[in-house]
Each structure stands twice: as structure tokens, then as C-alpha cells.
Phi, psi and omega in degrees: 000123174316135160270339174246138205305340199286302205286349139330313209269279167351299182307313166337300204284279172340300157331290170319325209246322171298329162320303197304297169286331168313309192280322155353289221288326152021254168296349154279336193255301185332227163035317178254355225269314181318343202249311198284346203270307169291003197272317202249031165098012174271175157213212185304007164247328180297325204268309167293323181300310154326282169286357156284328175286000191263300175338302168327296193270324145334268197346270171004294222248029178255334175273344164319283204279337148341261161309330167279326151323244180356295179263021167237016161057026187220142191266271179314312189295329183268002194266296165299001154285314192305320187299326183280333183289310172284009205262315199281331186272343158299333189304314207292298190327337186315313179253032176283130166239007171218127163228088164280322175291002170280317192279323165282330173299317182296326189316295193287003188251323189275352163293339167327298213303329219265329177271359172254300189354274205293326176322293172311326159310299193311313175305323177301303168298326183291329184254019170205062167328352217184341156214085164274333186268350150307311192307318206284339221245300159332310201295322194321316218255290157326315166318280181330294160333303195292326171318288181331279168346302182296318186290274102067317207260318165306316193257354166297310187289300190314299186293269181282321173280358171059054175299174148294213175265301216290315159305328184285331169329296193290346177279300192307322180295306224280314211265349175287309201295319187292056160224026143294308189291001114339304225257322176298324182282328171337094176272117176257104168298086201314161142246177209266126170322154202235141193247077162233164177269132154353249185004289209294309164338317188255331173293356190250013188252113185344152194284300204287323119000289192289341187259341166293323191319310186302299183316316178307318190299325198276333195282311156351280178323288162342291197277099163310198186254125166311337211310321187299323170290337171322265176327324200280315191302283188325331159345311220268352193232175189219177188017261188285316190269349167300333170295288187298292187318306181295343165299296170330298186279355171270356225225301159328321180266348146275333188264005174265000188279296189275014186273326217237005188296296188285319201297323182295337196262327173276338200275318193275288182318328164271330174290312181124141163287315192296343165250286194324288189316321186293330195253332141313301179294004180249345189271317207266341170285296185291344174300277183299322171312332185296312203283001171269325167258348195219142185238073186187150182312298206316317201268326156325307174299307208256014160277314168296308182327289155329292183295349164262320169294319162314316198273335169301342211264316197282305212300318188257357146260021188269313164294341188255348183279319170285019163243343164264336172276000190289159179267144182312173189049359172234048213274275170352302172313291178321301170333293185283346184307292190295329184273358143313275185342271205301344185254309151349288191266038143298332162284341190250299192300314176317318214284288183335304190301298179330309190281308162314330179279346172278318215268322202183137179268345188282336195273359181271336139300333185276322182260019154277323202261333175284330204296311202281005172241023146292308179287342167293310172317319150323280168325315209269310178289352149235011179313314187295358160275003179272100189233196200241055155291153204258122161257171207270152155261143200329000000 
């Protein structure tokens, strides 16, 4: 735990501004990137599959770097590896000329993610002990800005200078490295190496822990690739705005992200997580049905609107509820534990989703909105264990 409160505090922000320029150069190629996967011959299983696999595979290696974080007392080294590594395969996308070659790049852009995450979440819990889910709702809400921004930047290079997809690529790989340069103020309080095992490590992590991971898990499963509102929404347009409008509406799905990050992160602090969340995974339900019934700008508008507020609502308190039940010294573990969980079955749900957006794009919202109000019921019905008991370390 960082000690002293200023420089606690800091770290937030500093985090909050690397997340910031990361996500920046991000959200320029996202937004266009479902588009660049179909320009070069993919088509709705190419598209889940991309995003389940890039998910995946982060995931994978986040209880990994987890654990190694936890047990070497050391932080910073695995979060700027993670940053640099993604920095160099956004670059690599410049020269995909099939995409099969997206899909590896991204894949391999997304082993950054899966070596920073947890390290970095840790540092974020350590430095704010007592309003974690503010600490988790700052950080959120700085990422998410720089996401606006990148979109905002995307469709501009599109719209008005009418860049190609591959140029805006190459603005976007230049602006991920200064997002390094934050992260050099980052103050790491070392702990002393930890003599735990994997094994002992995920076994030491409290029952009541362990039953959110399954709910976390299911609601996962449920929560698709964005790419799919992407498309559906690009559906609805022709020439020039087939393009522009879905930018436009993902740029939208960011400013309720990040306008609603913090309030929602103080709110779960005061309130309880286990209710704010039970009311994010029930929003995501009425979210994906919409995207089943109604088809039009209007219902666009106010469905991304939505669909940013679920994410304001889940993401940075889903992290902060596995950082009060983790036991001190396996916090990193936990972390990485939950972005595991939760990231694994982004691929069997990409693949699923994909293969339903071929047969019908309405049944691939409809089983996004059944999967996610099985985890509200869930939720609702073991919610009250999840409570903030401390396990001893091993």
C-alpha cells in the first residue's frame, strides 16, 4: 500500500492519464476496427472471433502477471511492459493485408493488456483503501475520456480528411507510446516477495469471492464484443455515414461512460456494490432487448446511451467489489483471477454471437439479453454473500 495519501492520490491520476493516451490512440482504431475486419474479407464469425480472441487471450495471462505482481512486490515493471507491448502490434496493424492478420495483431496487442491490468488495478486499491470504488470510477472516467477523444479523432481522420482505415491506424500506433510517459511519476511502494504458490494463491481466495467470480462469469459470457452494436448500427446507413454514424454513436457510448464512471463508483461505495451492480446487469438486459426491437436513429441514440451507462455502472465497480473481498497480499492475484474468469469466455461467447449474427443479427442480442438476466437472478439470490470478509495469507 502506497503511504503517503498525496502521493496515493496521484498515482490515481497518473494511471487515470496513462489509461488516457493508451486509450486515446485505442478508440481511434476500435470503432473502425469491425469495419476494417469486414473491408478485408471477414465477415460475422470473423468479427466474433477477433474479439473473443483478443479478450482471451489478455485474460489468460492477467491471473499470470497477477500472481507475479503479488509474489515479486513488484508492480510498475509488469504495467510498462504491458503498455509497450501494445503500443508496438497497434503499429504492426498498418500492414494487415488479410484479416487473419488483424486477428493476430490485435491478439498479440492485447498480451500488453493481460500484463498490465492487474498489476495496475492493484496499485489503484492500494491507493485508495476506503473509497475504492471512486478510486476504480476516476480511473474509469480518465480512460474513457481518452476513448471519447480517440473516436472523436477517428471520425474526424475519416469524415473530413477522409483518411484511409490504415492511416488512421498509423496516427493512432504514434500517440499509444506517450502514454508511457505518465507512468515514469507513478510512485511504487515495493513489498517485500511473497513465498506463495499459483495453487496456494487462488486457493486462499475467500468462498464468497469465488461465487462472485461464477456470476461475474456468466454476465461475461452474456457482454459480447462492442464491435456487434457497431455493425448493427452501421446496418441502418449507406455511403459515407455507413462509416461516420457508428463512429459518431460509439463517441456517444463513451461520454455516458465516462460522465457516469465516477458517480456510479461513489454511489456503490455508499450504497453497496451488490445493488449498483444487480442494476448494471439488469440495464444490460433492457440494453441488448432494445437492440432486438427497435431499429432506427432514435432508438440508436438512446440504446449506446444506455449501453455506456452499463459500462459505467459494471466495470470499475465489478473491480472494486474483487478488491474488498481479495485477501490483503493477494489483491493482484484476485484481480487477475477475476479478468481471467471473465475474459476466457469472451471467445466460445464471440464465436456463439458471431455464428447467430450470420443465421439472424436480432438472435445475437436476444441471447446477450437471456445469458445477462441469468446473472441478475443469480445476483440477486446470493447477493447477500458477498460481503467484505478479510482471508488470512497463506
Amino acid at each position: 500500500m502506497v503511504k503517503n495519501p498525496e502521493s496515493a492520490r496521484k498515482n490515481v491520476i497518473l494511471l487515470g492519464m496513462v489509461s488516457f493516451f493508451n486509450d486515446l490512440s485505442s478508440e481511434i482504431i476500435i470503432p473502425i476496427l469491425p469495419m476494417f475486419i469486414t473491408a478485408l474479407g471477414g465477415a460475422g464469425m470473423a468479427v466474433g472471433f477477433t474479439g473473443g480472441l483478443r479478450d482471451s487471450i489478455s485474460s489468460l495471462l492477467k491471473v499470470f502477471s497477477g500472481y507475479w505482481s503479488d509474489r515479486t512486490g513488484k508492480r510498475k515493471v509488469f504495467i510498462f511492459s504491458g503498455y509497450f507491448t501494445s503500443a508496438v502490434f497497434k503499429f504492426f496493424l498498418f500492414f494487415a493485408t488479410i484479416w487473419q492478420h488483424i486477428l493476430l495483431f490485435t491478439s498479440l496487442e492485447r498480451v500488453g493488456k493481460g500484463l498490465r491490468t492487474a498489476p495496475r488495478d492493484a496499485i489503484i486499491a492500494d491507493s485508495m483503501p476506503d473509497q475504492r470504488g471512486k478510486g476504480f470510477g476516476i480511473h474509469r472516467a480518465l480512460d474513457t475520456s481518452g476513448a471519447i477523444l480517440g473516436a472523436i479523432v477517428a471520425f474526424l481522420l475519416v469524415w473530413f480528411m477522409e483518411f484511409e482505415i490504415k492511416t488512421v491506424i498509423l496516427a493512432a500506433s504514434t500517440i499509444a507510446f506517450f502514454s508511457l510517459i505518465p507512468l515514469w511519476f507513478v510512485k511504487e511502494h515495493k513489498e517485500k516477495p511473497k513465498k506463495i504458490s499459483l495453487k496456494v494463491g487462488l486457493k486462499s481466495l475467500p468462498s464468497a469471492l469465488k461465487l462472485f467470480l461464477l456470476v461475474a462469469g456468466i454476465f461475461a459470457f452474456s457482454n459480447f464484443s462492442y464491435m456487434f452494436f457497431i455493425l448493427r448500427a452501421q446496418q441502418l446507413f449507406d455511403g459515407k455515414w455507413a462509416m461516420g454514424a457508428p463512429i459518431l454513436l460509439y463517441v456517444l457510448y463513451n461520454i455516458f461512460y465516462a460522465g457516469l464512471s465516477v458517480p456510479f463508483g461513489k454511489l456503490s461505495d455508499k450504497a453497496g456494490r451488490q445493488k449498483v451492480l444487480v442494476a448494471g446487469y439488469s440495464l444490460f438486459t433492457v440494453t441488448a432487448l432494445g437492440f432486438t426491437v427497435f431499429y432506427s436513429l432514435s432508438s440508436f441514440i438512446l440504446l449506446f446511451a444506455l449501453y455506456g451507462t452499463v459500462s459505467a455502472i459494471i466495470d470499475g465497480n465489478q473491480r472494486a467489489i474483487v478488491s474488498d473481498l481479495a485477501p490483503e497480499g493477494l489483491k493482484a492475484t484476485a484481480l487477475g483471477t477475476f479478468h481471467t474468469i471473465t475474459g476466457l469466455v469472451a471467445l466460445p461467447s464471440g464465436l456463439l454471437a458471431g455464428f447467430l449474427w450470420q443465421v439472424n443479427p436480432v438472435l445475437t442480442f436476444m441471447f446477450g439479453a437471456i445469458v445477462s438476466f441469468m446473472s441478475v437472478v443469480l445476483f440477486v439470490l446470493f447477493g447477500n454473500k458477498f460481503r467484505y470478509d478479510r482471508a488470512p495469507m497463506p
